[in-house]
C-alpha positions as CSV (number, residue, x, y, z in Angstrom):
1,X,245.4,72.3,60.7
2,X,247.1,72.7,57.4
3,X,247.8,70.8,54.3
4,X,251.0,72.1,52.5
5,X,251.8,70.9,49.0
6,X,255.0,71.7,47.2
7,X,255.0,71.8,43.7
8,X,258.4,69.7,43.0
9,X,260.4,68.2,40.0
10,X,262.8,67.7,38.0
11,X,262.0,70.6,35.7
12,X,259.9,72.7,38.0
13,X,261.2,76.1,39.3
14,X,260.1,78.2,41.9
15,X,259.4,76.1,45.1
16,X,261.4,75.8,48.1
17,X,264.0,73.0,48.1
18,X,263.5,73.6,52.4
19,X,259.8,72.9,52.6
20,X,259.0,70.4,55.6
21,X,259.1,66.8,54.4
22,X,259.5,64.8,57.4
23,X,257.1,62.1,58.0
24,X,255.7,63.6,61.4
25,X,255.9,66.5,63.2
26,X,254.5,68.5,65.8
27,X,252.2,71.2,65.7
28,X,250.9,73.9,68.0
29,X,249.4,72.8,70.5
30,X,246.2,74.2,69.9
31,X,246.1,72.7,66.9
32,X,246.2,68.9,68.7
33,X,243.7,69.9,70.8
34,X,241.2,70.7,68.4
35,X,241.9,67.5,66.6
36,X,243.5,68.6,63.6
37,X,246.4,67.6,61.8
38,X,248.5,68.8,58.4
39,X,248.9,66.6,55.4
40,X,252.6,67.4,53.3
41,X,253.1,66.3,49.6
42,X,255.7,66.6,46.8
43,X,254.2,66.9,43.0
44,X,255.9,65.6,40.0
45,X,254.6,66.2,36.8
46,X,255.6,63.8,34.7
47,X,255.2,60.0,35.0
48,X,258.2,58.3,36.3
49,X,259.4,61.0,38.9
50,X,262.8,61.2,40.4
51,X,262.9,61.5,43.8
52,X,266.6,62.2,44.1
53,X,266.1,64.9,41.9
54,X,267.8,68.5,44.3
55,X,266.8,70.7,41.5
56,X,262.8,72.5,42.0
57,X,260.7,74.7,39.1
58,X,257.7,75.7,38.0
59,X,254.7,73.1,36.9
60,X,254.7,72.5,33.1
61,X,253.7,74.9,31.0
62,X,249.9,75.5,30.0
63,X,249.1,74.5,34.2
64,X,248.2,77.7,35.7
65,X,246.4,76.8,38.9
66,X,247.2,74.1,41.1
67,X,243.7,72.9,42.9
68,X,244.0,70.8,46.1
69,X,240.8,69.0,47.4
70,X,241.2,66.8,50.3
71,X,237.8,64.4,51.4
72,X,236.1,61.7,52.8
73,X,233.5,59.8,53.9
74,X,233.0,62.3,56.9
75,X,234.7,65.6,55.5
76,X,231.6,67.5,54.0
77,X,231.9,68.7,52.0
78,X,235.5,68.5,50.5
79,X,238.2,70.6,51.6
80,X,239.4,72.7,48.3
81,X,241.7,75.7,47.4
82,X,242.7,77.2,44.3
83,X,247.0,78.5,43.7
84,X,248.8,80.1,40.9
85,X,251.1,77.8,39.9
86,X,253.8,80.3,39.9
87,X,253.4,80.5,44.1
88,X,255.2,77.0,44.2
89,X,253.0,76.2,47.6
90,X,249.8,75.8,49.0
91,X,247.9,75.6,52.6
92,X,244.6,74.7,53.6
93,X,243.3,75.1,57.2
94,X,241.0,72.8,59.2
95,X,241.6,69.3,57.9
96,X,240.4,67.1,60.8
97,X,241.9,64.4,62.4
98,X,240.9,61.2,60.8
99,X,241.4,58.0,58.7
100,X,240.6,57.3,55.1
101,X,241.4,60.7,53.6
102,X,242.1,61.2,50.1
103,X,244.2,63.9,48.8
104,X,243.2,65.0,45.0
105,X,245.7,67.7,43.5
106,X,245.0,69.1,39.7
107,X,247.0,71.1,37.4
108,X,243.8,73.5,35.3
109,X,244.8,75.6,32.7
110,X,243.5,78.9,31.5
111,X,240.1,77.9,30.6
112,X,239.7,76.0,34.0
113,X,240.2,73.0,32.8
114,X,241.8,69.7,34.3
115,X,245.0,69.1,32.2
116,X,246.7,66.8,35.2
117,X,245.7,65.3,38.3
118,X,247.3,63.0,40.8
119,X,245.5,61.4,43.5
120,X,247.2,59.9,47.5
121,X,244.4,58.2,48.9
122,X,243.8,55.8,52.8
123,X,245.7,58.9,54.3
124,X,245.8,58.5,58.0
125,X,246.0,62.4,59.5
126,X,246.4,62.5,63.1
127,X,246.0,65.4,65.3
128,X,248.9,67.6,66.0
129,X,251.5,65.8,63.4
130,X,251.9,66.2,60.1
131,X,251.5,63.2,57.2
132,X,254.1,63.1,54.6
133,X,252.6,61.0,51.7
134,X,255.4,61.3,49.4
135,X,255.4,61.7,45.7
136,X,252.2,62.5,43.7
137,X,252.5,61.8,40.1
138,X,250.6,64.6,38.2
139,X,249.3,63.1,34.9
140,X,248.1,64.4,32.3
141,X,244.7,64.0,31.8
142,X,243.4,61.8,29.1
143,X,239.6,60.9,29.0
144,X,238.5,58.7,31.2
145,X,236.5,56.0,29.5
146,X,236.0,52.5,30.5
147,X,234.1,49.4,28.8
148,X,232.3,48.1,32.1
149,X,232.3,44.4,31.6
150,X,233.3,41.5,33.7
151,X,237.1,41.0,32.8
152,X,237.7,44.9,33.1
153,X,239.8,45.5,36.2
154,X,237.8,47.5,38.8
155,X,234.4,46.8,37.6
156,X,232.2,44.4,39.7
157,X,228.6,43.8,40.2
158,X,226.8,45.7,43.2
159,X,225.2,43.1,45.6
160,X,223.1,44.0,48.0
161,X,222.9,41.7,50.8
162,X,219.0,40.6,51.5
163,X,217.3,41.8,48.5
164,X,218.8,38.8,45.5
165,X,217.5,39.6,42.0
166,X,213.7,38.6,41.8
167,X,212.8,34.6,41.3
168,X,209.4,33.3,40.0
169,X,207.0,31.3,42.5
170,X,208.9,28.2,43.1
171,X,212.6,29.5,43.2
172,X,212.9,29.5,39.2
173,X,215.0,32.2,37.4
174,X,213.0,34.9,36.1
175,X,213.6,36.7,32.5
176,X,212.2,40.0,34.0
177,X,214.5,40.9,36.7
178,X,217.8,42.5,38.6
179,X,218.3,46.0,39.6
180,X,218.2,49.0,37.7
181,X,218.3,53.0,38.2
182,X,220.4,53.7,40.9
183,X,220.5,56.8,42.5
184,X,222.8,57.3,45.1
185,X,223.3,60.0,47.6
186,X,225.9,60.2,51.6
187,X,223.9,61.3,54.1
188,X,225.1,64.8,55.5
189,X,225.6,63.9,58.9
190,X,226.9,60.6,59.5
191,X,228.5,58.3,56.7
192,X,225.9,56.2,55.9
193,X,225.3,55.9,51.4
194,X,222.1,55.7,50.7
195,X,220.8,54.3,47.5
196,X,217.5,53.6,45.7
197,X,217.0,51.4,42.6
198,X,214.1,50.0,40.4
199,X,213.1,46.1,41.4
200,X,211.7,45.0,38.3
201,X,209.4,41.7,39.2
202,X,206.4,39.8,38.1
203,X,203.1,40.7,39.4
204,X,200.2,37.8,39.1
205,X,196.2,39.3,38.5
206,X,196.0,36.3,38.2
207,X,198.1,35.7,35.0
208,X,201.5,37.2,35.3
209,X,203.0,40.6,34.2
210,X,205.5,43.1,34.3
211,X,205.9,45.1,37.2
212,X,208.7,47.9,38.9
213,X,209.1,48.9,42.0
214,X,211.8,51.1,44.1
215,X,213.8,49.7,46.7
216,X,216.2,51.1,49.7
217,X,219.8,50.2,50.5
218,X,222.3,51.9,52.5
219,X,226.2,51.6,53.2
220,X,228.2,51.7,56.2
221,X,231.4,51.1,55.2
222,X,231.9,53.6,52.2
223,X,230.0,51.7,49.7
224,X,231.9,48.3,50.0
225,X,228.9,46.4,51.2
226,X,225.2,47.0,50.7
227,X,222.6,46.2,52.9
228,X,218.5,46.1,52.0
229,X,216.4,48.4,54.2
230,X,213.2,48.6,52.5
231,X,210.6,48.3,49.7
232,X,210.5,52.2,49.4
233,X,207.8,52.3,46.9
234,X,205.6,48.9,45.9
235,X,204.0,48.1,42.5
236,X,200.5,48.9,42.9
237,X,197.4,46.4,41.4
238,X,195.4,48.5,39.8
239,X,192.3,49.1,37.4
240,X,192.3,51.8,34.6
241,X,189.6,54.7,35.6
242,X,189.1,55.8,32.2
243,X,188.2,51.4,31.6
244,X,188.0,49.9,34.7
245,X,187.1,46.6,32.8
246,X,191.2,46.9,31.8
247,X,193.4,45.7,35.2
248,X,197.4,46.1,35.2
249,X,199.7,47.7,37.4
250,X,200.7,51.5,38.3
251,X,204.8,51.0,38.3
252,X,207.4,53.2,40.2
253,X,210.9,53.4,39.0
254,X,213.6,56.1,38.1
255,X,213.8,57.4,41.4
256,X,216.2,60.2,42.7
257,X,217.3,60.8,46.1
258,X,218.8,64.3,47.4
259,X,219.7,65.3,51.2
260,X,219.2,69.0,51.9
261,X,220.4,70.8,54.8
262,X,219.2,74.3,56.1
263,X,220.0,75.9,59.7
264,X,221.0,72.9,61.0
265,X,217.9,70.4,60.4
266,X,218.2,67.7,57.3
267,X,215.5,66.8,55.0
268,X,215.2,64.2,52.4
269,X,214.1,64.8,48.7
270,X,213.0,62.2,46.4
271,X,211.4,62.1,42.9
272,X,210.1,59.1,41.0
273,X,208.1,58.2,37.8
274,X,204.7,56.8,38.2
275,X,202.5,54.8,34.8
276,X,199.8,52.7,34.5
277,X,200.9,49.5,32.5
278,X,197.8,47.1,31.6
279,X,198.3,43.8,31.3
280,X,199.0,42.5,27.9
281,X,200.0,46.2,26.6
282,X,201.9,48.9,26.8
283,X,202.4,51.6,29.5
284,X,199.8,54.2,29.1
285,X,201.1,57.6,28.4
286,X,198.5,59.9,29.7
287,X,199.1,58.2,32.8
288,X,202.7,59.2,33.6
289,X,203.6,61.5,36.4
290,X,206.6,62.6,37.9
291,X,206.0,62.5,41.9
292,X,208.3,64.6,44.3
293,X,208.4,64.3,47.7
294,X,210.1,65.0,51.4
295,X,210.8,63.4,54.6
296,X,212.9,63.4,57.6
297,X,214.7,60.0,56.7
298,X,215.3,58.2,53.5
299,X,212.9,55.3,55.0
300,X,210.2,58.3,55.4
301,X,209.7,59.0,51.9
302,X,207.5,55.6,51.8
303,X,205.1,57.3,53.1
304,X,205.6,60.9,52.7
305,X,202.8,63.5,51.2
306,X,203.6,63.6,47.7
307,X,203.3,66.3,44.8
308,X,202.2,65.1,41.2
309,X,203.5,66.6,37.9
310,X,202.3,66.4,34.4
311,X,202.5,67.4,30.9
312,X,200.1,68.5,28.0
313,X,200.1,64.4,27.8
314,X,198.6,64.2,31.3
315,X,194.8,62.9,31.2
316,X,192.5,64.3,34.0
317,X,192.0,60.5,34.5
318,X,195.5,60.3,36.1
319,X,195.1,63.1,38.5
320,X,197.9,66.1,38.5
321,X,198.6,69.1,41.1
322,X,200.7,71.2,38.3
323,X,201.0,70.8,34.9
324,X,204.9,71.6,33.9
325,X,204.1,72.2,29.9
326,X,201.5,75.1,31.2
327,X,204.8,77.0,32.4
328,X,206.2,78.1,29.0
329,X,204.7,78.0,25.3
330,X,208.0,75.6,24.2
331,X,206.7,73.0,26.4
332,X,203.2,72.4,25.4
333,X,203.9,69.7,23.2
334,X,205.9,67.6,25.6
335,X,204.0,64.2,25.4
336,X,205.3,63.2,29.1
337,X,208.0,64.0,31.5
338,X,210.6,61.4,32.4
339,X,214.0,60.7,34.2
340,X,213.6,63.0,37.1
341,X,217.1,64.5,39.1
342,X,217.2,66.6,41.7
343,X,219.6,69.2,42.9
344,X,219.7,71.8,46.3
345,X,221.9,75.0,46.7
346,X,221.5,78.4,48.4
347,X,217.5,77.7,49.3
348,X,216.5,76.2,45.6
349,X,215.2,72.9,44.6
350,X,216.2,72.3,41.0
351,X,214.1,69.5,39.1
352,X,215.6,68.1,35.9
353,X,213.3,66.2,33.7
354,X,213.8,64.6,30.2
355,X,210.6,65.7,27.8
356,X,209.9,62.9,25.2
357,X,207.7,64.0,22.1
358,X,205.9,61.6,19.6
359,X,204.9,61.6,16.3
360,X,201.5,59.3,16.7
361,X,203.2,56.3,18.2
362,X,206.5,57.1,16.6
363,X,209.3,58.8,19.4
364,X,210.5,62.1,18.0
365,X,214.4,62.2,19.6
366,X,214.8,65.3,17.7
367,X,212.7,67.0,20.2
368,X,213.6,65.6,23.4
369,X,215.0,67.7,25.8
370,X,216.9,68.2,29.2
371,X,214.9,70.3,30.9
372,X,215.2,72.5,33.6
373,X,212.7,73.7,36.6
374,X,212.9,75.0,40.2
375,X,211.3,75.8,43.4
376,X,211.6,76.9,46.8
377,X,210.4,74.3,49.0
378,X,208.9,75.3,51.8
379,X,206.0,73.9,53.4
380,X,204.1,70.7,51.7
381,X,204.9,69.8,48.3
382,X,201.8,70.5,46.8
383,X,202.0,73.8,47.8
384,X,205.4,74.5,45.8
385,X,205.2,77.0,43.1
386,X,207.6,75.7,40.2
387,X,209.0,77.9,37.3
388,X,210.2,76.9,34.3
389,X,214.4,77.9,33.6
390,X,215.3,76.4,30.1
391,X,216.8,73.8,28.4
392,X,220.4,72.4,29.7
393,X,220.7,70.4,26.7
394,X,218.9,69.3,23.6
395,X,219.4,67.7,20.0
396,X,223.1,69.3,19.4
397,X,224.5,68.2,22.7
398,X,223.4,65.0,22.1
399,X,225.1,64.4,19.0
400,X,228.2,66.1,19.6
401,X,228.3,63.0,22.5
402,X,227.0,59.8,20.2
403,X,223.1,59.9,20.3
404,X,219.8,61.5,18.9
405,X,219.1,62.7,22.8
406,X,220.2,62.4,26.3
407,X,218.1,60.3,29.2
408,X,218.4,59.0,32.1
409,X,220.0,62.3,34.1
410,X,221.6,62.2,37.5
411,X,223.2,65.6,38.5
412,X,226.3,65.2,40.8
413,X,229.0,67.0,42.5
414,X,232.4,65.7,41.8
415,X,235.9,65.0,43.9
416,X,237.0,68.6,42.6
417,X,232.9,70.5,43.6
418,X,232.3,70.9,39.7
419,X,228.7,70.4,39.3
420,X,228.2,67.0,37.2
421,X,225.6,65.9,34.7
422,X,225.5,62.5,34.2
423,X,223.3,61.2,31.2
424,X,222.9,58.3,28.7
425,X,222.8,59.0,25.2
426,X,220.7,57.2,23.2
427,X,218.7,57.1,19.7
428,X,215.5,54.9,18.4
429,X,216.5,51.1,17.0
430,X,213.9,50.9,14.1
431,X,214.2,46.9,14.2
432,X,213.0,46.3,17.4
433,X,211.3,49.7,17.6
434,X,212.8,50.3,21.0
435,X,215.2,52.8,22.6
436,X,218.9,51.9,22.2
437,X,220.7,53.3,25.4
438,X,225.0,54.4,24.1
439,X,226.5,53.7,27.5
440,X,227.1,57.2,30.1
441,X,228.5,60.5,29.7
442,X,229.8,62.9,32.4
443,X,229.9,66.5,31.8
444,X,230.8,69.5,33.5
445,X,227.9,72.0,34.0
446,X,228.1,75.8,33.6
447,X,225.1,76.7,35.2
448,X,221.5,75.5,36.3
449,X,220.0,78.6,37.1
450,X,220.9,79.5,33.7
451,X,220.8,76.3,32.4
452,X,223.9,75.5,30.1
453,X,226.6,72.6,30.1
454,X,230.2,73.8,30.1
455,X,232.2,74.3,27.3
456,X,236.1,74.4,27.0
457,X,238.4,77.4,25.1
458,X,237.9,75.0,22.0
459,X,234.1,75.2,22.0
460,X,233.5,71.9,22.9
461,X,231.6,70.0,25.9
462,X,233.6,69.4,29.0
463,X,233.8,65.7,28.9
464,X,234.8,63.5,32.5
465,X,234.1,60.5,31.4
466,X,232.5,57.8,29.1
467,X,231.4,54.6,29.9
468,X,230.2,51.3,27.6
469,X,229.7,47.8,27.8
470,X,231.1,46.2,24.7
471,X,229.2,42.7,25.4
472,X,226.1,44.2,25.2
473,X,223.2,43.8,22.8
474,X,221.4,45.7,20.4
475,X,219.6,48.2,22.3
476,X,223.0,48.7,24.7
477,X,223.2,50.0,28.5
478,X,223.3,52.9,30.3
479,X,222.1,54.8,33.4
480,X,224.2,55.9,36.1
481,X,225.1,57.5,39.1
482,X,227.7,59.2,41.4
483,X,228.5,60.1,44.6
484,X,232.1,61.5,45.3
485,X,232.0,60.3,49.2
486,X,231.5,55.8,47.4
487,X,234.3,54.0,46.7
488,X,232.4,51.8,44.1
489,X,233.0,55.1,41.6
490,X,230.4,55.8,38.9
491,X,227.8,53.1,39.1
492,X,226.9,51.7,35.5
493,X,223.5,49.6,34.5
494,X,224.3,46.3,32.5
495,X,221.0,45.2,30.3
496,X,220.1,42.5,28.5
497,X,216.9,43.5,27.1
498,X,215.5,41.5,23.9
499,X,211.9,40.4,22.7
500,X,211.7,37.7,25.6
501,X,214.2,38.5,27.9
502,X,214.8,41.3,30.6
503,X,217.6,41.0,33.0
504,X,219.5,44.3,34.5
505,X,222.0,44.7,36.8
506,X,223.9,47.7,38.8
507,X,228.1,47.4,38.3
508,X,230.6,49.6,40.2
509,X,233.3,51.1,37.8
510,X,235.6,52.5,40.3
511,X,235.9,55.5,38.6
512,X,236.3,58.9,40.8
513,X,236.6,61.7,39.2
């Protein structure tokens, strides 16, 4: 029905020293009926509270609104109100009946920002009574960074049971293997995670070569265990139709999954990166495509019609239906299109793609962008009419958070309904003339439509989070993703990528944010 939180402490003013505390009490019974109950809570803002304390006041000053956000697993999506400080006390209505709820209260100041937060999570809210979890400690916020390597507390490899990291013929241990470029994503109705990932594996025509593919895992149980449901998208064998004497492989990888729902009926988006990689060289850029496409399950999109993008890079060889860079003179010298996210509100599909520019065979970082597109999508894919909405962020974003450019984009909602980007900075290592990915970056958004990241009263990015691995090599590790409703938190790639050697693995950080 209701969940009430009193702003109380030791140097707080304002609230009501006779607000319910009680462990459990009944409601209306109309309330019961409808299966829903009332959560109360008691804030202190600093970090060793007294609860003895008889005297109340206001929150600390600079804390102007008080957010509360309840969620979980099957709460979507979260609960969340807004309250002057000042008012001491806060209700929302309609928090169902239920286990595993987590209740999320911030302090913002002015400028919207998070200044404090406190967190009661496993609440147990049963109809008609009302939960008292106590004290929540309101602490100031501090970035939240974390170096995601075994011996930091809370960070663990993902497994996923019935799809073990790729083995040559024979059962020996491969040096091209693991998982890599999660995208994950709760299902609207029901509690199942889903996730997708990139498989890399050898392929053998006859002699043996590099090869990616996209698997399918879900989650049951919040995103404690992981189950394999599919091959979603298999490396194809394939011949080059501008040489067909030249034989390789067309690989899938960087996928991105998004749920949509509209007048009651859910659909499934996905996006992925297709290239043609021929054996003994390099992937062939003319040949890169971003693919989008929609089915009625996750496990549809294997074989769902499909819509094809390119860039001024794209070779009629490697056949397009739109090509992006035609949409706006700035883009016509994007060499290719990478890193695909995808995002859904108020009937529009927003693409976000990474453009990556060379000079001859040299990347140009410089240039790269985050990039910004849309569509209403109705009908077949094909038949989607995209436009072209601007750059979310570019060369000065990027340095202002450790690299030459931003990659490897997920787009997110978090705990609090901020709209997240999530994104690997990275810049060029001249001495093994390969990208060198700086770890992940979460940052509030201001606006796709408009595309812009937010910005804080002091003029600089709104940053969650940061995440590294300290035991990593050279060319580092990166790419991420969230989903607010998975208790594994942000999930973080580990590489080991050198001349010989390519092994890559997805790690859950526990961080929520």
């Amino acid at each position: 029905m209701a969940i009430t939180v009193m702003c109380v402490s030791n140097f707080v003013a304002g609230c009501s020293s006779g607000s319910s505390t009680s462990s459990t009490q009944t409601t209306s019974n109309a309330n019961q009926s409808h299966g829903y109950g009332s959560i109360t809570a008691k804030l202190s803002w600093d970090s060793s509270p007294k609860t003895t304390a008889k005297k109340v006041g206001l929150a600390p000053s600079g804390v102007s609104i008080v957010r509360i956000i309840v969620s979980a697993s099957d709460i979507t999506p979260s609960l969340q109100k807004d309250f002057q400080s000042a008012t001491g006390s806060g209700t929302i209505d309609g928090v169902p009946a239920g286990t595993g709820r987590t209740l999320m209260v911030q302090g913002l100041d002015a400028s919207g920002a998070v200044t404090y937060q406190g967190t009661a999570a496993n609440i147990t809210v049963q109809a008609g009574l009302t939960t008292d979890v106590g004290t929540i400690v309101m602490i100031p916020i501090t970035l939240a960074t974390l170096d995601c390597i075994p011996s930091t507390p809370g960070s663990s490899l993902l497994l996923i049971q019935g799809d073990p990291m790729y083995t040559l013929p024979g059962g020996q241990q491969s040096l091209f293997s693991g998982t890599a470029d999660p995208s994950m994503r709760k299902d609207p109705t029901n509690n199942t995670l889903w996730l997708s990932y990139s498989y890399p594996h050898y392929e053998f025509i006859p002699s043996r070569m590099p090869a990616v593919e996209v698997h399918l895992a879900n989650s049951t149980d919040g995103g404690t265990t992981w189950n394999a449901v599919k091959t979603l998208w298999p490396s194809e064998l394939a011949s080059n139709p501008k040489d067909p004497t030249q034989n390789g492989v067309i690989n899938h990888e960087v996928s991105n999954l998004l749920p949509l729902q509209e007048n009651g009926v859910t659909t499934w988006m996905a996006a992925r990166l297709d290239y043609f990689l021929p054996q003994g060289g390099n992937p062939v850029g003319e040949s890169f495509r971003i693919k989008i496409m929609k089915a009625s399950t996750p496990e549809g999109l294997s074989t769902a019609s499909t819509v094809s993008l390119g860039s001024a890079g794209s070779d009629p060889a490697w056949p397009i239906d739109q090509n992006l860079s035609n949409l706006a003179p700035e883009l016509s010298d994007v060499s290719l299109w990478n890193e695909p996210s995808l995002y859904y509100e108020n009937g529009t599909l927003y693409l976000v793609l990474v453009s990556f520019h060379y000079n001859k065979t040299v990347p140009d970082l410089v240039k790269d962008k985050v990039h910004v597109f849309s569509t209403t999508p109705v009908g077949a894919p094909a038949s989607w009419t995209w436009s072209y909405l601007g750059v979310l962020a570019g060369n000065t974003e990027a340095v202002e958070l450790g690299g030459q450019r931003l990659t490897q984009v997920d787009i997110a909602k978090g705990m609090d309904g901020k709209l997240l980007m999530i994104a690997t900075p990275d810049d060029w290592n001249t001495t093994y003339s390969d990208y060198n990915h700086k770890g992940c970056v979460v940052v509030e958004i201001a606006s796709l439509s408009s595309p812009a990241l937010a910005r804080g009263a002091d003029g600089k990015l709104k940053l969650r989070s940061r995440v590294t691995a300290s035991d990593a090599n050279s060319l580092g590790s990166g790419a991420s993703a969230y989903d607010p409703a998975s208790n594994t938190g942000l999930l973080f790639t580990r590489r080991n990528k050198t001349s010989t050697n390519f092994t890559i693995e997805i790690w859950k950080t526990g961080l929520r944010f």
